[in-house]
C-alpha positions in Angstrom: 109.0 81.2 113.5 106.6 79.8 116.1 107.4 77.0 118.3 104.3 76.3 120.3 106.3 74.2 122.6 108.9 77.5 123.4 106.7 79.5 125.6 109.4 81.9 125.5 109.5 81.9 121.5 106.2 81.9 121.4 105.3 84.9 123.5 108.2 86.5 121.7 107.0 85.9 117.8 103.5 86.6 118.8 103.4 90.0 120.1 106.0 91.0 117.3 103.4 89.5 114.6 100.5 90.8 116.4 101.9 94.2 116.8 102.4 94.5 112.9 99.3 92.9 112.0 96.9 94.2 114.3 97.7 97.8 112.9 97.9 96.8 109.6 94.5 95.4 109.7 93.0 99.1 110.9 94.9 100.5 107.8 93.8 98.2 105.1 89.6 98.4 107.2 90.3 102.2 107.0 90.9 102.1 103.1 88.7 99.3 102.6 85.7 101.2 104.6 83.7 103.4 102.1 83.6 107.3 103.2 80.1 107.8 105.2 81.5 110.6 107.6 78.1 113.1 106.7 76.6 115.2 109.4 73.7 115.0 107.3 72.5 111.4 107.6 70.6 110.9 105.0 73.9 111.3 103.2 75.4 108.7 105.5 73.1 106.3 104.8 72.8 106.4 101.5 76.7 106.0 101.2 76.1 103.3 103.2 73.1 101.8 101.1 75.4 102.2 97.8 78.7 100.8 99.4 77.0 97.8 101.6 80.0 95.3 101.0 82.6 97.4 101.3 81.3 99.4 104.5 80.4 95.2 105.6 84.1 94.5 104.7 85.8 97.5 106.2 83.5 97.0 109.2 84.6 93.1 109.9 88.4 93.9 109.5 88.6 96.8 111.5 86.8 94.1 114.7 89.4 91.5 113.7 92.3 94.4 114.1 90.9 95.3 117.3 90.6 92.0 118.6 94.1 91.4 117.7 95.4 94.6 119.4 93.8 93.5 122.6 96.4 90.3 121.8 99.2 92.8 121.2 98.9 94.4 124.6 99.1 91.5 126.7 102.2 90.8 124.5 103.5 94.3 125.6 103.0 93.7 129.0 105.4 90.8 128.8 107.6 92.4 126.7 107.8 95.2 128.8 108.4 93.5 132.5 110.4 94.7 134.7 112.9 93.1 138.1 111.6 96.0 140.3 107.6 95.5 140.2 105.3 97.1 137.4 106.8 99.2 134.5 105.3 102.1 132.8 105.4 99.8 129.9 103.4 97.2 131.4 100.9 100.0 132.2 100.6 101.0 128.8 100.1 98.0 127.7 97.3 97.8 129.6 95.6 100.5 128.7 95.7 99.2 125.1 94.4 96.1 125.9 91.1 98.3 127.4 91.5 100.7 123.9 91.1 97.1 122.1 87.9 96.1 123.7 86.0 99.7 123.0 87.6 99.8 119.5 85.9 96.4 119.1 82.4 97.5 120.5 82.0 100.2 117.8 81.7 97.7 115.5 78.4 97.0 117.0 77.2 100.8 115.7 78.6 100.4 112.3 76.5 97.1 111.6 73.4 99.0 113.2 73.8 102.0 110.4 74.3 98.9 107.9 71.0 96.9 109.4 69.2 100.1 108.7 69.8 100.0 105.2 69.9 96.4 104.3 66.7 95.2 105.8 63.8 95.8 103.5 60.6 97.8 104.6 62.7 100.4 107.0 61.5 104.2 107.1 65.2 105.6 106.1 64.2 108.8 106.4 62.9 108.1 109.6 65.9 106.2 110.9 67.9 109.4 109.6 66.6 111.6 112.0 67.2 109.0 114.7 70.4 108.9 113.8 70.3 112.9 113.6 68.8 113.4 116.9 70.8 110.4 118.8 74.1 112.2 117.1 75.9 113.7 120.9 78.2 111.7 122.7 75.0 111.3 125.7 75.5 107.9 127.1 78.7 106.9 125.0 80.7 109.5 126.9 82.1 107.0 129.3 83.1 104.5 126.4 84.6 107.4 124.5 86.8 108.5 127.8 87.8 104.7 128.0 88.8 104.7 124.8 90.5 108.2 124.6 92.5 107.0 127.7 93.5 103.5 126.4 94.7 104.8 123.1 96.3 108.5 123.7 97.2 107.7 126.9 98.5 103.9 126.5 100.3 105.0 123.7 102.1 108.2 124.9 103.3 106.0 127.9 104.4 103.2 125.8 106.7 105.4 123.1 108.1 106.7 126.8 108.6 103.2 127.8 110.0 102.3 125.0 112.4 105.8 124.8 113.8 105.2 128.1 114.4 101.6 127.8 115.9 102.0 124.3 114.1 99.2 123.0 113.6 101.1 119.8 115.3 103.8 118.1 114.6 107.4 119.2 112.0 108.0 116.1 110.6 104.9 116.7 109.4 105.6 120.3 108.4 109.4 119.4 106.2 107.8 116.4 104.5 105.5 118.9 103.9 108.6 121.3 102.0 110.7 118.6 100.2 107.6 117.1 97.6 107.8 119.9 96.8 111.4 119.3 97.2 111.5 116.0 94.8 108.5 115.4 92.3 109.5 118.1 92.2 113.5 117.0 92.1 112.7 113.2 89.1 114.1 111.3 87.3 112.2 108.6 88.1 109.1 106.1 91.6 110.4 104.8 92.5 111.6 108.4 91.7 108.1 109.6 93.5 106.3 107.0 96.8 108.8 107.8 96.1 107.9 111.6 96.2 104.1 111.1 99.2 104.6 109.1 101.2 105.8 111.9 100.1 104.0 114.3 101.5 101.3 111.9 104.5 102.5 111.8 104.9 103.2 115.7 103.7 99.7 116.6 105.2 97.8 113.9 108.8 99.1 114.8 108.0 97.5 117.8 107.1 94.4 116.3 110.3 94.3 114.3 112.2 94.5 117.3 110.7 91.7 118.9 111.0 89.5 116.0 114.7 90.1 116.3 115.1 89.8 119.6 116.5 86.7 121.0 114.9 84.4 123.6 116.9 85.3 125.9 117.3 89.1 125.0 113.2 88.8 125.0 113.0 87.1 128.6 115.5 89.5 130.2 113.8 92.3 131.8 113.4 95.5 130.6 114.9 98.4 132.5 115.7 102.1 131.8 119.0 102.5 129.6 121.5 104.4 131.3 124.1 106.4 129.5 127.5 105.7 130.1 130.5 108.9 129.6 132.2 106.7 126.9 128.4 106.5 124.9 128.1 109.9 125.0 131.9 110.6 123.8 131.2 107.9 121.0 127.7 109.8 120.3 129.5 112.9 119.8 132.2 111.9 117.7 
């Protein structure tokens, strides 16, 4: 439960809530969000044109999940402090706070497709070809390197983090190192959907674990495990 007084219990319920919802948002935007993915674009639009609440909908929850995974990974770099300067935690959760703030800025190209058809007396076929002829990554490239580097990237070195510090279980951190790709590579609607959904499942294991975490357990810094002989004769019996 939140205690806005217990900066410590704050910080700690937080990022756990925010690292389950903020995923969970993208899931239900992704299902929510009508499929448009046409390389012809009069298609596009016109699945936009007949779907203009649901593309609206799907388009405003997957900003609010964004925003609220630029949240998460300031709550990761806390969670993931170390006593001997910056982790590789701490850098990964950097770089999702930077994959937050792209992610959010696409929403900006969504509600131009949806402008295009909702405003009356527009040339659609002309605003097709636009769209046709404006299709190449051009002067995006830089966003779409950011992003490609804040969520592969942030994510691989976070499920490492989170492996060597034995935060999570084993599956757990290998989930959140292929949640970036996975997400990132994924082709079309069902491919998104199927991305979302693991990176649910890498980040929310996360946020279990710092919902159970003590205060204490939560303020204590996080270092690499280190295997003792007496766990690995207890592992292999």
């Amino acid at each position: 439960m939140l205690k806005l007084s217990d900066a410590r219990n704050f910080a700690r319920t937080s990022t756990g809530l925010l690292l389950i919802a903020a995923p969970a948002l993208l899931v239900l935007g992704s299902i929510v969000s009508p499929n448009t993915d046409h390389k012809d674009k009069v298609r596009e639009l016109a699945a936009v044109a007949a779907h203009k609440g649901t593309y609206l909908a799907g388009g405003l929850i997957f900003l609010v999940g964004t925003l609220l995974v630029v949240f998460a990974g300031i709550g990761l770099i806390r969670m993931f402090r170390g006593s001997r300067g910056v982790t590789l935690g701490q850098a990964a959760g950097l770089l999702i706070v930077l994959a937050g703030f792209v992610g959010a800025g696409w929403y900006s190209l969504g509600a131009m497709e949806y402008e295009m058809v909702h405003a009356k007396g527009l040339n659609t076929a002309a605003l097709a070809q636009f769209l046709h002829k404006a299709d190449s990554p051009g002067v995006l490239i830089p966003l779409i390197v950011l992003f490609a580097v804040g969520s592969v990237l942030g994510l691989v070195l976070l499920g490492i983090a989170a492996w060597r510090t034995r935060v999570v279980p084993v599956w757990a951190a290998i989930v959140v190192i292929i949640a970036g790709p996975v997400a990132f590579f994924s082709q079309g609607h069902l491919g998104e959907i199927i991305g979302n959904v693991v990176l649910l499942a890498g980040l929310g294991s996360l946020g279990v674990r710092a919902l159970t975490m003590s205060d204490e357990e939560w303020d204590a810094p996080r270092e690499r495990a280190s295997v003792t002989p007496g766990q690995v004769q207890a592992a292999t019996a």
